[in-house]
N, C-alpha and C positions, 0 to 999 in steps of 0.2 A: 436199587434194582440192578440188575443183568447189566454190567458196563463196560462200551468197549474198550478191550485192552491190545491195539493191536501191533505188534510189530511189523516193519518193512515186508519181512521173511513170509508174515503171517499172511497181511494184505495182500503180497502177492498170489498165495496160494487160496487165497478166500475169491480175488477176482477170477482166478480159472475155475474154478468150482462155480461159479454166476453164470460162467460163461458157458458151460457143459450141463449145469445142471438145467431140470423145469422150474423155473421162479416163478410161482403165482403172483400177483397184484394185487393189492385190495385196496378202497377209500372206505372209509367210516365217514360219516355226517352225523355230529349230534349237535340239535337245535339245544342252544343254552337256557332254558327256564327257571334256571336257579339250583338244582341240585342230581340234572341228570348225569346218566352213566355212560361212558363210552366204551366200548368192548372190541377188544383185538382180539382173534384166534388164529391160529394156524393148525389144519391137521397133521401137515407132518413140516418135518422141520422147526422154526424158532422166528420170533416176531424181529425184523429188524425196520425200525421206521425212518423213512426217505425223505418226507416233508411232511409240516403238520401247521395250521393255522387255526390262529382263534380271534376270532371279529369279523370281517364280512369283506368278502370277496365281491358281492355282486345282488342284485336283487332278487333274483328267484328263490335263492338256495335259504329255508326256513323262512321264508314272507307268506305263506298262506294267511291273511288273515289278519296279519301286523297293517297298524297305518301305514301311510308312504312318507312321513318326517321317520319311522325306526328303520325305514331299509335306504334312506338320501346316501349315507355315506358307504361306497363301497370299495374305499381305498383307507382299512385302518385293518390293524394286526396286531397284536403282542408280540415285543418281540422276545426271545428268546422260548417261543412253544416248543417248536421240535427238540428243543437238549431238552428239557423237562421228558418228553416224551420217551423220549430214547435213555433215559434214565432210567424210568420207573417200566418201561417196557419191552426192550430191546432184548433179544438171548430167553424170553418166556414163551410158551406154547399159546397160553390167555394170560389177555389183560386187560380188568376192569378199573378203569377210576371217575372218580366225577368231575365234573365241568368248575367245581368248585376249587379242586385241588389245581385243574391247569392256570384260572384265573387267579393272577396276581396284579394284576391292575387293570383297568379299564380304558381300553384302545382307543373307543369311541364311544363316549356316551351320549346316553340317548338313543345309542343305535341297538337293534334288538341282534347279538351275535350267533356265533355258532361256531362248534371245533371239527376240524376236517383235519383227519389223518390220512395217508399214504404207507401204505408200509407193505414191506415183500414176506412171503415168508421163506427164509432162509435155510439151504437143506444143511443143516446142523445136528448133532446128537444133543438130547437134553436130557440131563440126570438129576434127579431128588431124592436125596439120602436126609434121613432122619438125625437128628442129633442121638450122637453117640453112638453110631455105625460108622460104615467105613463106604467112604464113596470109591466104587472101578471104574478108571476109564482106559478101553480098550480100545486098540486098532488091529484090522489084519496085519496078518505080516508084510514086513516092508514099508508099512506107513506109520506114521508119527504123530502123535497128538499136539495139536492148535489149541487152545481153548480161546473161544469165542466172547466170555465171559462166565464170571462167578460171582454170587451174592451167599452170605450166611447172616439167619436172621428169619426173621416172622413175615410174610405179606401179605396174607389170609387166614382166616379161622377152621379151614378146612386141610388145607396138607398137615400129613402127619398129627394127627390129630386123635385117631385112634387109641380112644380109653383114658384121654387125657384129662385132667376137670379143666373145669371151664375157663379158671383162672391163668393156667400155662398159653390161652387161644386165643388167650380177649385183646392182649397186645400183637398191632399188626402195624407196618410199615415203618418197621423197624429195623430192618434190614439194612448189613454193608457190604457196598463192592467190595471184593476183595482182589488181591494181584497176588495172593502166596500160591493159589491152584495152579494158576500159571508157571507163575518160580520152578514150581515142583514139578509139573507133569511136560512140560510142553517139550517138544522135540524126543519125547520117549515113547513106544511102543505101548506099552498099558503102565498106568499109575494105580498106586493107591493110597487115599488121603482121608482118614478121620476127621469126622463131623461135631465137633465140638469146642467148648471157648477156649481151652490150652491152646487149641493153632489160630482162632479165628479173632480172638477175646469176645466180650458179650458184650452186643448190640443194645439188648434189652431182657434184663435181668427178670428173674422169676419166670421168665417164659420161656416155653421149648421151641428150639427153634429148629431149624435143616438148614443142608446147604443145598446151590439151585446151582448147578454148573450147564454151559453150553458149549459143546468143542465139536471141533471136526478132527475127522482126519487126511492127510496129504501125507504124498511120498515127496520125502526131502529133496528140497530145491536148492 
């Protein structure tokens, strides 16, 4: 997924933009019943998430209905959620996964859980260039491109997809961070970098894939 790459340079220039721009807020709540979906969006801007748990905070939140031995304990968590989170999600417009993918072991059994994310949406530019086009990343003048992160690679059956057979769509989450968008573009004015395995190498073979960049722009600090 979208992963931060951030230098000193950068994070400073990303904290003044938090601080200037409108940051929205958002919590998700999904009760874990075995194979639900949790979904992040942002309308403008890019999902950057803050904190995120999964196991149980407290007894209200998903107990309708549960005995009271699945909600006793409300001091257990997984820990390492939010890097998961901020991996597969961080630097995308949406983002769905299932409860299934965040659980890697079981915090508190017995107890009936749930995944509570936090996340801002980030006033960011987001680009999705197709494999074997060329992705632009522009700034006004006087400003400098940041990138925020970069992924090439498959993570849906729907981007780019257009006329494809089914078997280029069917492999997904296959995607890798990449740090060469950065190499190339960052502290420049407008970039431009083709979308294909010669720069990226291939994630996952026989399938079409794109690259998903997320940058900003700042005047050099």
């Amino acid at each position: 997924m979208l992963h931060f790459r951030l230098s000193s340079t950068l994070l400073l220039a990303v904290t003044c933009s938090l601080v200037t721009a409108d940051v929205s807020t958002e919590r998700v709540i999904t009760c874990d019943n075995g194979n639900d979906v949790q979904r992040l969006s942002c309308d403008t801007g890019v999902i950057r998430v803050t904190a995120a748990l999964y196991g149980r905070a407290d007894r209200e939140t998903c107990g309708e209905g549960k005995p009271p031995q699945q909600l006793s304990n409300t001091k257990c968590s997984q820990h390492g959620t939010v890097d998961v989170l901020r991996k597969r999600c961080d630097g995308k417009k949406v983002c769905e996964l299932n409860t299934n993918v965040i659980r890697t072991t079981d915090p508190c059994y017995g107890i009936f859980k749930y995944l509570e994310t936090n996340y801002t949406c980030f006033p960011a530019n987001h680009l999705v260039t197709c494999e074997h086009s060329s992705a632009h990343l522009h700034c006004d003048e006087g400003q400098v491109i940041f990138v925020y992160g970069a992924d090439y690679g498959r993570r849906d059956r729907t981007t780019c997809s257009y006329q494809r057979p089914t078997s280029q769509i069917q492999k997904v989450l296959c995607s890798n961070p990449t740090s060469k968008v950065a190499e190339i573009c960052n502290g420049k004015n407008s970039c431009t970098i083709r979308a294909s395995n010669s720069v990226f190498g291939d994630p996952c073979y026989g399938t079409y894939k794109y690259l998903e960049v997320a940058y900003v722009c700042q005047y050099p600090v």
